[in-house]
KOLMI-336851 format. One record per atom (N, C-alpha, C): residue in three letters; x, y, z. Coordinates in steps of 0.05 Angstrom, whole numbers, plus 5000, padded with zeros to 4 digits. Example, Ala and Ser with C-alpha at 12.3 -4.5 7.8 and 13.67 -1.06 7.14 Angstrom:
<rs>
ALA526448865156 ALA524649105156 ALA526449345156 SER525749555142 SER527349795143 SER525850015157 
</rs>
This chain:
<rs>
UNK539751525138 UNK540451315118 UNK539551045128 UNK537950845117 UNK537650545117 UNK540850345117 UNK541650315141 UNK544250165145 UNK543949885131 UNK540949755133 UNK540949505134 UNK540549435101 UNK541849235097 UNK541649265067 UNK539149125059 UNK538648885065 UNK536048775062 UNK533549005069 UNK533249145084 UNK531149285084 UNK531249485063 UNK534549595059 UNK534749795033 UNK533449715013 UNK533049405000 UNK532549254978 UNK529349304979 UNK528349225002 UNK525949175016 UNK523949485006 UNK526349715007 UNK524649935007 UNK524050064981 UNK526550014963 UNK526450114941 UNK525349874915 UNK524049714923 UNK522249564914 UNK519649624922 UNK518749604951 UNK516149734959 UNK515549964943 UNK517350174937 UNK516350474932 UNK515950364892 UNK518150224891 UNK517750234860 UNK515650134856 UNK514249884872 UNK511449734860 UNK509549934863 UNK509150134892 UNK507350384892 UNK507050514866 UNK509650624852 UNK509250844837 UNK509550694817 UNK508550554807 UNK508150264773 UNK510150244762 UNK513550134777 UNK515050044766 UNK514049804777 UNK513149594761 UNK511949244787 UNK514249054791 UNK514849034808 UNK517448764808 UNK516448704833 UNK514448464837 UNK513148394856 UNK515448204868 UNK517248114859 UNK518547834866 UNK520347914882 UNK520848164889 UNK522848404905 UNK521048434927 UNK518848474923 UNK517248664940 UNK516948524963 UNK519348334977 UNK518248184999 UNK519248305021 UNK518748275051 UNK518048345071 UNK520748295073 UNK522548545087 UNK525448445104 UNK525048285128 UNK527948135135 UNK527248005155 UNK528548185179 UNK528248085205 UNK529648305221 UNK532648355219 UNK532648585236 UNK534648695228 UNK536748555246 UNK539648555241 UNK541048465258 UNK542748715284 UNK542448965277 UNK542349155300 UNK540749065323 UNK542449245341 UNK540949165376 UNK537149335369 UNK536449225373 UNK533549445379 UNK533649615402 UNK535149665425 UNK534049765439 UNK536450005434 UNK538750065418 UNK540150205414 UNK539050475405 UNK539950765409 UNK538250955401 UNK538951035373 UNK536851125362 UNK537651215334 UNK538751475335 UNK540451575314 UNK542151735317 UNK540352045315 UNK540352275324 UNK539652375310 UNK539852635292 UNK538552565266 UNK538652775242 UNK539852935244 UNK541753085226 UNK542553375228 UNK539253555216 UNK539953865218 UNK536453975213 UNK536853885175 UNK533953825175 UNK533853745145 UNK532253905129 UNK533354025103 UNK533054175077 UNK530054035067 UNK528354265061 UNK526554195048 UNK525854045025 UNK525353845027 UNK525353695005 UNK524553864979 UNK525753804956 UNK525853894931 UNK523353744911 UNK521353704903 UNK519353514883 UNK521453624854 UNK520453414849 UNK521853484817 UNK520153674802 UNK521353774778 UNK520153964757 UNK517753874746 UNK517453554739 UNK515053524725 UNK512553464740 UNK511953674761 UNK510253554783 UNK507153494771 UNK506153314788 UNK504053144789 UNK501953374791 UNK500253364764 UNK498753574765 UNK495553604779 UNK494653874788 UNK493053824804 UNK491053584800 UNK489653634833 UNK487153364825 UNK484853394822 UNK483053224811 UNK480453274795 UNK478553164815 UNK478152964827 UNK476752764835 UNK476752834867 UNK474452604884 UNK475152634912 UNK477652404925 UNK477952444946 UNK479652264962 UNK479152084976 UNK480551834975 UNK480351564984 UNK482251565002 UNK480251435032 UNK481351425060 UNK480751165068 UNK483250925069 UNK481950685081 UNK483750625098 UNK482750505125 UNK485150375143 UNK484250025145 UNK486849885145 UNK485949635134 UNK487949505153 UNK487649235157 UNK489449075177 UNK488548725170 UNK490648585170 UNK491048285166 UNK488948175176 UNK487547935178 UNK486047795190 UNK486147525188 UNK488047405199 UNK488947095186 UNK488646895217 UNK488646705211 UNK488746555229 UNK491946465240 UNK493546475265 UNK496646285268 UNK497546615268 UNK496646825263 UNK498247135263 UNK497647215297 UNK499847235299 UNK500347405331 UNK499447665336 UNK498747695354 UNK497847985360 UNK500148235357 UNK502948175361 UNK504648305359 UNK506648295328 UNK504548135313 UNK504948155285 UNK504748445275 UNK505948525255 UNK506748815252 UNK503548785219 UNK503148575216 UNK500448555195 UNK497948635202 UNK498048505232 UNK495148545246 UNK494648865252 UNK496748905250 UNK495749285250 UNK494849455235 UNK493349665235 UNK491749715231 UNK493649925198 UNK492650005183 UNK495550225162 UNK492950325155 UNK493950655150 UNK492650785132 UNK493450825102 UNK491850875088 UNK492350885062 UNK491051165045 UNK491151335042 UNK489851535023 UNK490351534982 UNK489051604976 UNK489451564939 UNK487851854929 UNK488651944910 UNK487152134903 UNK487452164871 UNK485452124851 UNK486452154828 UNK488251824829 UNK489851894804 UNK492251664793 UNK493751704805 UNK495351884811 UNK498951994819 UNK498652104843 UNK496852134863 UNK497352114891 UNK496751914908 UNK498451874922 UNK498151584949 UNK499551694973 UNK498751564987 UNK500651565026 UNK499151285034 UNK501951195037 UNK500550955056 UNK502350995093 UNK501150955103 UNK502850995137 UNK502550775154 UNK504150595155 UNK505250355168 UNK505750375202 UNK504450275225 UNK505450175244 UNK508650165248 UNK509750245278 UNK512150145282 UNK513249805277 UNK514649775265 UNK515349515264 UNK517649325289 UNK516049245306 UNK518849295332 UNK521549115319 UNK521148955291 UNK523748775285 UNK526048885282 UNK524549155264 UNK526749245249 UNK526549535254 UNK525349585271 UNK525149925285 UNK524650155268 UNK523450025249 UNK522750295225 UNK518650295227 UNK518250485233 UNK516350615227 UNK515650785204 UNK514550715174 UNK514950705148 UNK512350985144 UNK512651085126 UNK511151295115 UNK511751285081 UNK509851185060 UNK510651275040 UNK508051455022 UNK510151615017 UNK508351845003 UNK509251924968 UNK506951924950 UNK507251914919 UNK505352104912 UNK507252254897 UNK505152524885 UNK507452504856 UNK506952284829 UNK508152194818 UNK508952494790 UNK510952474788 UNK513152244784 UNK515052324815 UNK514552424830 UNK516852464853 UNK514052214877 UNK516752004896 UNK515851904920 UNK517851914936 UNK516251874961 UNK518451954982 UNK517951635001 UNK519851495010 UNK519451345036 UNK520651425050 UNK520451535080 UNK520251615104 UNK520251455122 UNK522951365140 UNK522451225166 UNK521451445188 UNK519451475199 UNK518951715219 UNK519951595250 UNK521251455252 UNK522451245289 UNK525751475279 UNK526551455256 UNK528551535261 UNK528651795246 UNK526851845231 UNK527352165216 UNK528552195197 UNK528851955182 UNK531052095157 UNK529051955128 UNK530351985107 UNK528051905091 UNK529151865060 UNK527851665039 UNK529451705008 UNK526851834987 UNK528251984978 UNK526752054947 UNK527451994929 UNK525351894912 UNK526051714879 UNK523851884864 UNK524951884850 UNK523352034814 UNK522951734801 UNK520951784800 UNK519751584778 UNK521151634752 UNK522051474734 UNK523151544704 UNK521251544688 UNK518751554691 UNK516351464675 UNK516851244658 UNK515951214632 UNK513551524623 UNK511251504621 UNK510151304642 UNK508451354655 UNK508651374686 UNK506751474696 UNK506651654726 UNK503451544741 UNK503651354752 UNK501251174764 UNK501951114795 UNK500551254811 UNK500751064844 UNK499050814847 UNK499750594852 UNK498750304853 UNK499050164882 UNK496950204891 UNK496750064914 UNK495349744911 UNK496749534904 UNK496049264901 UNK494749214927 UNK493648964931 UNK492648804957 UNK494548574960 UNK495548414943 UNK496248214946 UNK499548244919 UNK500948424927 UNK503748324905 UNK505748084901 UNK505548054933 UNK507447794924 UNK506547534941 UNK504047564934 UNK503147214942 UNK503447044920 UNK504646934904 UNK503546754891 UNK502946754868 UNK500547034861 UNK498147024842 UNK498747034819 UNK497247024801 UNK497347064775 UNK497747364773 UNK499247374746 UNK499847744755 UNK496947924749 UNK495447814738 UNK492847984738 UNK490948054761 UNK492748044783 UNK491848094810 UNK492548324832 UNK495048374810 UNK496848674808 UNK494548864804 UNK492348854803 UNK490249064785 UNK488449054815 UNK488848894828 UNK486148854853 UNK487449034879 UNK485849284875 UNK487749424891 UNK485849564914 UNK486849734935 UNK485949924952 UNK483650154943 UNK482350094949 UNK480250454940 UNK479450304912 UNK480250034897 UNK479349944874 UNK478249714871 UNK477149634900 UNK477049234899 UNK475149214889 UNK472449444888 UNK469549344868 UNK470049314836 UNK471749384832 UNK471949554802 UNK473149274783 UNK475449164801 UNK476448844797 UNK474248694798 UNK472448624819 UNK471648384815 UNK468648444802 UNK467948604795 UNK465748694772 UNK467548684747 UNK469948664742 UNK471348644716 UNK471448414712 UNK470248214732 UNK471547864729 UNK469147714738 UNK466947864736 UNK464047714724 UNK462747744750 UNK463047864770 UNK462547794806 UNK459747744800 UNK459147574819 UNK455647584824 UNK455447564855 UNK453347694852 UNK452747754875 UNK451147624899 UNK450947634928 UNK448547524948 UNK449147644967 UNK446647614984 UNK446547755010 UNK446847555048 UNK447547685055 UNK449447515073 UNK448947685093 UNK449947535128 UNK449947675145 UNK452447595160 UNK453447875170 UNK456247865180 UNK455847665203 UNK458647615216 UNK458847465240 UNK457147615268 UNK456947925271 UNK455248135282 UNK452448105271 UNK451348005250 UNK449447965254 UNK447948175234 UNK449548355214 UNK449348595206 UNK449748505180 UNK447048575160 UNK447048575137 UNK448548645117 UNK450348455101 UNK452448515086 UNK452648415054 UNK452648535036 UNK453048445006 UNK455848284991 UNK455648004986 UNK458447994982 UNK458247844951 UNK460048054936 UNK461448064906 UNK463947914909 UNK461947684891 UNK463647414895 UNK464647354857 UNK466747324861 UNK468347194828 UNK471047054830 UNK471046874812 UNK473646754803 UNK475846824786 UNK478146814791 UNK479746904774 UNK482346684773 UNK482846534754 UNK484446304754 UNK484946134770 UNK483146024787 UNK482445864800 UNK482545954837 UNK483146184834 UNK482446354861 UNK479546504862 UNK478046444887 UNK476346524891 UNK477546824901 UNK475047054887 UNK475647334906 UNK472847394915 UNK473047464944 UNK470147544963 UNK471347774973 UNK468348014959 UNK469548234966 UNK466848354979 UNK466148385006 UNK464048405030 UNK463648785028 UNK461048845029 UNK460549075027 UNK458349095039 UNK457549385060 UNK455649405076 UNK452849415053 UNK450749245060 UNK448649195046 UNK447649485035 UNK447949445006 UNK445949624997 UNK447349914983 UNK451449874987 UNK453050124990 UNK455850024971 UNK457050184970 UNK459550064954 UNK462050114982 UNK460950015001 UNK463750095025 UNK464449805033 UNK466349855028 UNK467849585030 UNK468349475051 UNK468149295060 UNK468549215099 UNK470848905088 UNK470248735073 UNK473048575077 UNK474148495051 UNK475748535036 UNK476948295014 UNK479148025023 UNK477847785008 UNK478347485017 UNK479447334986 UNK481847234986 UNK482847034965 UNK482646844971 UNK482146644957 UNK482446324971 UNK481846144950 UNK484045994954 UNK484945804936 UNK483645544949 UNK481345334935 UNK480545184937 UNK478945184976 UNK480745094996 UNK479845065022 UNK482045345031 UNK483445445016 UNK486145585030 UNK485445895032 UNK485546065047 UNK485246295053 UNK488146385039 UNK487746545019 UNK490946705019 UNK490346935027 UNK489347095027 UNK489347425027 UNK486547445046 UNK486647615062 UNK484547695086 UNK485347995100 UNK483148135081 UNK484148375089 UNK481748465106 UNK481648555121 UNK478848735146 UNK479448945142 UNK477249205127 UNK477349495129 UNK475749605160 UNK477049755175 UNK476949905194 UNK475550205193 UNK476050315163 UNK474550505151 UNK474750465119 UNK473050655114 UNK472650605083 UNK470450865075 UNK472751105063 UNK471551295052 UNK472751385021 UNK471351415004 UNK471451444985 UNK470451744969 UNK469751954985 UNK469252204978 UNK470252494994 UNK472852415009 UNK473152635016 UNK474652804999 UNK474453105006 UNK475053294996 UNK478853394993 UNK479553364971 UNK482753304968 UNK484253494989 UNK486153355002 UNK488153465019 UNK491253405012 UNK492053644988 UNK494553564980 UNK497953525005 UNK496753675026 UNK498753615045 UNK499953355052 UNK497753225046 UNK498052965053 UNK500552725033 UNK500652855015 UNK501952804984 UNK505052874985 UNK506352975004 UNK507853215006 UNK509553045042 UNK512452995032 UNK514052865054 UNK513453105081 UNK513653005103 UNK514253135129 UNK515553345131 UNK515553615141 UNK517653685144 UNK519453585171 UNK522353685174 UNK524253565195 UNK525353335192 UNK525053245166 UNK525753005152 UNK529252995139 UNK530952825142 UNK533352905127 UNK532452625104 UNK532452745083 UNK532452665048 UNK534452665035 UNK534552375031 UNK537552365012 UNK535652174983 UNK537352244964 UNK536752154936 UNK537251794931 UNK534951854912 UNK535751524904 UNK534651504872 UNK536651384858 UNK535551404831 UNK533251154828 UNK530751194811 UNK528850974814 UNK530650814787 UNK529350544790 UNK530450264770 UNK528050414744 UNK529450454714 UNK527150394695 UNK525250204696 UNK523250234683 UNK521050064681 UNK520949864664 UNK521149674661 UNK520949414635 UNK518949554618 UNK519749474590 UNK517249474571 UNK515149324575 UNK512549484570 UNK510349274573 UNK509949174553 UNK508148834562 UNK508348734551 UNK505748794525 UNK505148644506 UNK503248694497 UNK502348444487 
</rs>
């Protein structure tokens, strides 16, 4: 179980913005925890196979999206829990896993996994874990880049495994450029309400190496891809909580009407 309540808030906001309930204004970063860190976590009794719900997320059509991505800002510490490196997989609409770095603040090492309408978040430091059913009625995994900076909400759409698709939707034009290495690079450049988006791609390819927000002189968002694959061959295991995991329930928040 999550003792800490701020991170409880912390989590069942994260998972809801994943699986397209959006309440970005939630989705902020806990602060540390007030537990000792160096205390041991308790551990698990053996844990019951997690249950997916009845209306499971039906097979997938398409290939699989593999990116590992990490902060790149200027004034961020090396022992910043941003600067690290996360993986992320997508497959289709309704599958995601994103896998988070240990966080030393708050001693949770995060795993969240969406094969929609059932997601799971997973602390793996301590082994225990919550499952939420999406209420639909719709069933979407959303991996944003930027939820709760600031932005205009049409930035909710500029996502992981999707950053070309945004800024070719928002007029990008294009030039050719050479990285700081010296290595030929294409960068799909557009505006979107008065934020610049630069989205850097190896010359000549759709693989993505950095996405950059920036507001007038201001850097908001600086993301560096570490990898960037976009055709592997689906691996539903991946979709599917740990086993050795103890899972306790959590009802997800309905979704607001959209707007129109």
């Amino acid at each position: 179980m999550l003792r800490n309540p701020r991170l409880t808030l912390f989590v069942a906001s994260l998972v809801a913005l994943i699986i397209g309930s959006i309440v970005p204004a939630c989705a902020q970063k806990a602060g540390p925890s007030r537990a000792s860190p160096t205390a041991p976590a308790p551990t698990p009794a053996p844990a019951p196979t997690p249950t997916p719900s009845r209306n499971a997320a039906p097979a997938p059509t398409g290939k699989m999206t593999k990116v590992v991505f990490r902060t790149v800002l200027p004034g961020l510490s090396d022992d910043n829990p941003d600067t690290k490196p996360k993986t992320l997989y997508r497959l289709d609409n309704r599958y995601g896993r994103i896998e988070y770095p240990l966080d030393p603040a708050t001693g949770v090492q995060a795993l969240v996994v969406v094969a929609s309408p059932d997601a799971w978040f997973v602390d793996r430091a301590r082994g225990t874990g919550t499952h939420i059913l999406d209420p639909g009625p719709t069933y979407n995994f959303r991996a944003p880049i930027a939820p709760h900076r600031g932005l205009p909400p049409e930035f909710l759409t500029l996502e992981f495994g999707r950053e070309l698709d945004f800024v070719e939707a928002h007029g990008a034009k294009l030039r050719h450029d050479r990285s700081p290495r010296g290595e030929a690079v294409d960068i799909h450049e557009g505006d979107l309400a008065g934020v610049q988006v630069l989205v850097s791609t190896e010359a000549g390819t759709r693989r993505v190496l950095s996405v950059v927000l920036a507001r007038e002189k201001t850097i908001l968002v600086s993301v560096h891809y570490d990898e960037y694959v976009t055709d592997l061959p689906p691996d539903l295991s991946l979709f599917a909580p740990p086993t050795g995991v103890r899972i306790s329930e959590q009802q997800a928040q309905k979704k607001p009407p959209s707007k129109r």
